[in-house]
C-alpha positions as CSV (number, residue, x, y, z in Angstrom):
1,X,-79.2,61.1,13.2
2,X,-80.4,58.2,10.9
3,X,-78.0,59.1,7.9
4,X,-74.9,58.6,11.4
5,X,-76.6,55.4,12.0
6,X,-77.0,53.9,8.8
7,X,-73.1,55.4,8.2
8,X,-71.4,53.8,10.4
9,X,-73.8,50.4,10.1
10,X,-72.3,50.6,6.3
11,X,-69.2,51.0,7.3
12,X,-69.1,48.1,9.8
13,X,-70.1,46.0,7.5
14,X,-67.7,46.7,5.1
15,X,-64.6,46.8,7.2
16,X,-66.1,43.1,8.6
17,X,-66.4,41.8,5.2
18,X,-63.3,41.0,4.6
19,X,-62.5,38.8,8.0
20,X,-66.0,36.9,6.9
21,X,-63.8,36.3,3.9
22,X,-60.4,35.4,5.0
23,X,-59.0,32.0,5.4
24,X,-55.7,30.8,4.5
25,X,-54.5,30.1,1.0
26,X,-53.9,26.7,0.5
27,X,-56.6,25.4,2.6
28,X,-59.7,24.1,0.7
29,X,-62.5,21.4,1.5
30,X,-63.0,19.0,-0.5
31,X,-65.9,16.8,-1.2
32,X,-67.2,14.7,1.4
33,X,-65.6,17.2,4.2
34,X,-62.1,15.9,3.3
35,X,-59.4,19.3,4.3
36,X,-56.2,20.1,2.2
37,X,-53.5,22.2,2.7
38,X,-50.3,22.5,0.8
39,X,-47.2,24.7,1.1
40,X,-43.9,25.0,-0.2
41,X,-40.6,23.3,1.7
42,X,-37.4,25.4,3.0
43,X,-35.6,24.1,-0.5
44,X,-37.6,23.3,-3.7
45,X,-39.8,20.6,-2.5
46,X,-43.9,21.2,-1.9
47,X,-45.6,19.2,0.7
48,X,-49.6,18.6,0.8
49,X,-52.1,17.2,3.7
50,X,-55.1,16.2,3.7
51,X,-57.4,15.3,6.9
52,X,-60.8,13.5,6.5
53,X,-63.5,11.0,8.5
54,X,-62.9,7.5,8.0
55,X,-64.9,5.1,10.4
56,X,-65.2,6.9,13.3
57,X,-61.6,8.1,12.7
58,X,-59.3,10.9,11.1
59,X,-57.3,9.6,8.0
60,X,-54.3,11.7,7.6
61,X,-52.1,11.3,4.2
62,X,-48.9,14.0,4.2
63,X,-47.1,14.0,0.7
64,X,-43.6,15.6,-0.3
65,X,-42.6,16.4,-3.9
66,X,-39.5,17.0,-4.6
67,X,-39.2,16.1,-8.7
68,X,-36.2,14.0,-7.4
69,X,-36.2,10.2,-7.6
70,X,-34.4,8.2,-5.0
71,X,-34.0,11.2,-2.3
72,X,-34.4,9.7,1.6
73,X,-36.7,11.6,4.1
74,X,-37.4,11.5,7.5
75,X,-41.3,12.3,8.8
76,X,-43.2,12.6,11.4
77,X,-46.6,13.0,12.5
78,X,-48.0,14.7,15.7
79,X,-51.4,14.6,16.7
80,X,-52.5,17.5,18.9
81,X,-48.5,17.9,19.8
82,X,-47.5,14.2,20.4
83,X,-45.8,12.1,17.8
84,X,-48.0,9.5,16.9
85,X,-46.0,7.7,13.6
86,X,-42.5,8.6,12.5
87,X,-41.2,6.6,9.5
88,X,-38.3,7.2,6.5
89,X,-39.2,7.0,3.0
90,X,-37.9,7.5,-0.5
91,X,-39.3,9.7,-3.0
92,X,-39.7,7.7,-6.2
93,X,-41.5,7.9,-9.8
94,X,-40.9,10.4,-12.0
95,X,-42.8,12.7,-9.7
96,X,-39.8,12.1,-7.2
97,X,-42.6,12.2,-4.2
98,X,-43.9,9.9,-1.7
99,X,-46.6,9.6,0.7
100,X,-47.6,8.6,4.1
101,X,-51.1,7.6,5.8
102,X,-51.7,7.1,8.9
103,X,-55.5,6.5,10.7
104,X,-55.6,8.5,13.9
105,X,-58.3,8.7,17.2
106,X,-61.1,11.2,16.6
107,X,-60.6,13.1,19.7
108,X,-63.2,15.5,21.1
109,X,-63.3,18.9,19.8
110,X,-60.9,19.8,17.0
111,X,-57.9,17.9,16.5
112,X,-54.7,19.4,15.1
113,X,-52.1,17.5,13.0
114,X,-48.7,18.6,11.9
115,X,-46.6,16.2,9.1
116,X,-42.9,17.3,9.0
117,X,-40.2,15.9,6.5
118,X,-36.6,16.4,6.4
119,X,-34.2,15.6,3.6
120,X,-30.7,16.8,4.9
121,X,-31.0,20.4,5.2
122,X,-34.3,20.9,3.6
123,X,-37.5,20.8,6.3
124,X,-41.0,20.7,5.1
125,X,-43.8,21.3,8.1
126,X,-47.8,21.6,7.6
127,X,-50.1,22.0,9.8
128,X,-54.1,21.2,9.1
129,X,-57.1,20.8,11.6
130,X,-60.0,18.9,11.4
């Protein structure tokens, strides 16, 4: 009866183990409690978002790098579902990126953000929470 008990207490624990474990990929925290994410575009480019506390607020920065200078793309940024900034920008440098910042409400519980760029066909979309 013991050797049953202590069995499936092993086995449990094992099969747990690996949800204790699991978080997405490209997620990581940085110092200070800072979030990241990053992800790969519908086309070549690779977007990255970053979330962290800045006065009493969120500080959101989305970036798109598509190694081509001079492209034009189209962003937005939604806060818990609503569009809160939409801009343009040009991807420039030798990087051919660009990136966007925006300092959002800190509302209760945890807020969500999504950054989505488009550059004619190509759509990049991240999501991060914080």
């Amino acid at each position: 009866m013991v050797t049953r008990t202590v069995l499936a207490a092993c086995t449990v624990a094992v099969l747990a183990l690996p949800l204790g474990l699991a978080s997405p990929a490209s997620a990581s925290h940085g110092g200070g409690g800072d979030v990241r994410t990053s992800g790969r575009c519908s086309g070549s480019a690779h977007w990255k978002l970053e979330a962290k506390s800045d006065d009493g607020r969120i500080e959101v920065e989305g970036e798109i790098d598509s190694n081509i200078s001079g492209q034009r793309w189209d962003w937005t940024f939604r806060h818990n579902g609503s569009v809160s900034a939409r801009g343009s920008k040009l991807t420039a440098g030798p990087s051919g990126s660009f990136e966007v910042g925006r300092r959002m409400a800190n509302l209760s519980g945890t807020d969500h953000f999504t950054f989505r760029a488009t550059h004619r066909a190509q759509v990049c979309r991240g999501t991060i929470s914080f």
